[in-house]
NUDO-604784 format. One record per residue (C-alpha): x, y, z; residue in three letters. Coordinates in steps of 0.05 Angstrom, whole numbers, plus 5000, padded with zeros to 4 digits. Layout:
XYZALA
...
END
This chain:
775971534323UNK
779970914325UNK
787070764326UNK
787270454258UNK
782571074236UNK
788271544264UNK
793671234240UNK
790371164169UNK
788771884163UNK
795972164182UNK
799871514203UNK
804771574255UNK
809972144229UNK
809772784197UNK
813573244172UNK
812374004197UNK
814874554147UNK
813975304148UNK
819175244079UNK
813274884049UNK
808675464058UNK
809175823990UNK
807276543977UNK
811276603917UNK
807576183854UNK
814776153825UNK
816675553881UNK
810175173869UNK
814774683830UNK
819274663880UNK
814674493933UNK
811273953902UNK
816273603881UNK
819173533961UNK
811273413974UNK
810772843933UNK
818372593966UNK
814972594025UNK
809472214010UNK
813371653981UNK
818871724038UNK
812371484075UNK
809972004116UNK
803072054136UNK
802172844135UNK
804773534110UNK
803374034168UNK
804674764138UNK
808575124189UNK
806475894208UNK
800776224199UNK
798175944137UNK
790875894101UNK
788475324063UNK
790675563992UNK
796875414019UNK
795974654011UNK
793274703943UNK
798674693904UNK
801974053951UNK
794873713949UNK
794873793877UNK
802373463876UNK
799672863918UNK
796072203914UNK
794972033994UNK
798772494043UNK
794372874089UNK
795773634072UNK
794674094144UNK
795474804170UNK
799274824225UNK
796475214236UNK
791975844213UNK
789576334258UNK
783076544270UNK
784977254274UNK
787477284197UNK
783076864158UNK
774276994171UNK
770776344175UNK
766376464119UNK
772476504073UNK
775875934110UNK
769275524090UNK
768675654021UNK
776375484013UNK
776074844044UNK
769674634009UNK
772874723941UNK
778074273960UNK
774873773996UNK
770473813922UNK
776473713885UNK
781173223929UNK
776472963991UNK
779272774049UNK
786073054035UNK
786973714064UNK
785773764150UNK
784274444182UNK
788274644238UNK
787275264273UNK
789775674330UNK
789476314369UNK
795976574356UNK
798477024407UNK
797277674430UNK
803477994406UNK
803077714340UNK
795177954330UNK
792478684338UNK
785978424344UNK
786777864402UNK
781777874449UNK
778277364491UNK
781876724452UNK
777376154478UNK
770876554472UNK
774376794398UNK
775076024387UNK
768575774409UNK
765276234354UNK
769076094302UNK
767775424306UNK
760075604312UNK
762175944246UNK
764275304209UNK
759774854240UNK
753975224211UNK
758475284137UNK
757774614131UNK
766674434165UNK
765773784194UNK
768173764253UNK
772873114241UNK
777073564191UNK
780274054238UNK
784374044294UNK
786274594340UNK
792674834365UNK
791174644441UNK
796574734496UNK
791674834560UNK
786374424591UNK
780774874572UNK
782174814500UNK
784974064496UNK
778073994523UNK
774374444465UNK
779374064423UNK
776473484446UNK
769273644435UNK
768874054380UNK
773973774332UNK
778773104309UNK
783373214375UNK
789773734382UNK
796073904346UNK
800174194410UNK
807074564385UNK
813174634428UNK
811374124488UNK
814073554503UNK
812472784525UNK
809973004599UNK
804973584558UNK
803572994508UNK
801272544571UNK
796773014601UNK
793773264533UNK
792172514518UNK
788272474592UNK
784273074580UNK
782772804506UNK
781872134520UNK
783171504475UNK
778271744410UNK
780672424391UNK
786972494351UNK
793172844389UNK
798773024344UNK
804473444371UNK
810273774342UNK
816973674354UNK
822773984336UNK
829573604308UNK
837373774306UNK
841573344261UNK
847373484305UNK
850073014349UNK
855273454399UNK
850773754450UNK
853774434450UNK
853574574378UNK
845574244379UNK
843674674440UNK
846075314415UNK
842075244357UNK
836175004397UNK
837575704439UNK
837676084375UNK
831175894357UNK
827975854423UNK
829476564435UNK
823276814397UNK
818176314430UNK
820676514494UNK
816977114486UNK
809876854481UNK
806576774551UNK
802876194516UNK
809575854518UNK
811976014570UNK
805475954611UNK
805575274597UNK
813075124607UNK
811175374680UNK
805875004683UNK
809274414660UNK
814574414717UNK
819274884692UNK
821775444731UNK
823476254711UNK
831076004712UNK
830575474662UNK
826876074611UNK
832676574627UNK
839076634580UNK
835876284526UNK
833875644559UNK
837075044603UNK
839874514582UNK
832974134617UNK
828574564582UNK
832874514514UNK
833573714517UNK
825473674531UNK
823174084479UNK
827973934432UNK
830173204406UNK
838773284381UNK
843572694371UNK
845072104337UNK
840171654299UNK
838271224353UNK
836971744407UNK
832972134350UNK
828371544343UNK
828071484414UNK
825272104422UNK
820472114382UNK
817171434414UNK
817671774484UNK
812372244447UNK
807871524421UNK
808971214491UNK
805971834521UNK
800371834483UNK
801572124423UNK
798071834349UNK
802472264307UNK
809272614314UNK
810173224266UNK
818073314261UNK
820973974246UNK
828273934226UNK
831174584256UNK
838374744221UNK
840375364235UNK
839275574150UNK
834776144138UNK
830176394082UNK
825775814045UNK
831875264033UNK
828574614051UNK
832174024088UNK
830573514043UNK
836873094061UNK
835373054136UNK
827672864115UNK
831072334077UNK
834372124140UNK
829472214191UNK
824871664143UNK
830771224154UNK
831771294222UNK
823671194237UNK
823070684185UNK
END
């Protein structure tokens, strides 16, 4: 896959959204009305945030005339393969090359049945393969070598969450230059650094439970006293991009210059339940341009 084939499919920002995940039919309105905002804003992709499934990105396909529509991701554990296959053929029927698959492990507090994750991974992807899923329409949710590589070989490249520009280098080495590497990051529209880190804390505390995370943190250079009492200010500032407009936007390059084709942006506020940010999406397609 080239550049210009990358960059085409998803350009160069998204826009990553568990709010835009609906299980209530009553907010399909909603949602595609911000979908289609997005897509004339000028972002390249819709990544639905959490564990969703691909009837998820009906109703936002549906809404659409170009954005690329992705899990970000579903987990093997919750959805069978065989199901997962059907779903995505009747979409890719009825919209092609719209919808992208990504999947992910999960963790094992979050899945009773988690066992083996690689080996899991490696057969579910035998499972697709032989339904007919290309392979160039998923993406997996890679944060070590062993599956950036599997990532790599078996799929259109890696949608890494929580990491940041040194993860993003080293993913993009194990990759290579074809395969597509897309990671998330996380955004604070706040520019005083105590008010954006205490947020950032608020919502790391639940990640800092996952030895996935925190595996990789370690691995990363990060040490047990930058995970304790809700995070560092090193480990905060890295995984987390807070400020004005211009330090936003240079954030978010430090995630290109590492290697990086795509950026999907979260815009973490501190508001709970399903309220969307629309206004800071608004923003953020300023500040990127």
């Amino acid at each position: 896959m080239t550049k210009e084939t990358k960059e085409n499919s998803v350009g160069r920002y998204g826009i990553w959204s568990a709010g835009l995940r609906a299980e209530d039919p009553a907010r399909n309105g909603e949602l595609a009305d911000a979908a289609a905002e997005l897509e004339e804003l000028g972002f390249g992709a819709i990544w639905l945030g959490g564990n969703t499934g691909v009837h998820h990105a009906v109703p936002l396909v549906e809404a659409t005339a170009h954005i690329t529509v992705a899990t970000g991701i579903q987990s093997i554990w919750q959805h069978e393969a065989a199901d997962t296959a059907v779903r995505f053929a009747e979409l890719e029927a009825a919209h092609p090359g719209r919808f992208l698959l990504g999947l992910g492990v999960s963790h094992a507090k979050l899945a009773e049945q988690y066992r083996r994750p690689y080996t899991a991974m490696v057969d579910y992807l035998d499972a697709l393969d032989a339904a007919g899923v290309p392979a160039d329409r998923r993406v997996l949710a890679a944060l070590g070598p062993k599956m950036l590589r599997l990532s790599r070989d078996r799929s259109a490249g890696s949608h890494p969450y929580l990491v940041t520009p040194e993860h993003t280098a080293e993913a993009r080495e194990i990759l290579g230059e074809g395969p597509l590497l897309a990671p998330e990051l996380k955004v604070i529209p706040e520019t005083d650094p105590d008010r954006a880190r205490t947020t950032a804390r608020t919502h790391l505390a639940f990640y800092l439970g996952l030895p996935n995370y925190t595996n990789t943190f370690l691995r990363l250079g990060f040490t047990d006293s930058d995970l304790a009492d809700g995070g560092s200010d090193r480990l905060i500032d890295a995984v987390y991009a807070w400020g004005d407009d211009a330090r936003l936007r240079a954030r978010v390059e430090e995630f290109h210059a590492a290697g990086a084709d795509h950026v999907a942006l979260q815009v973490i506020d501190g508001r709970a339940g399903d309220a969307l940010p629309r206004e800071e999406w608004r923003r953020l397609a300023g500040v990127l341009g």
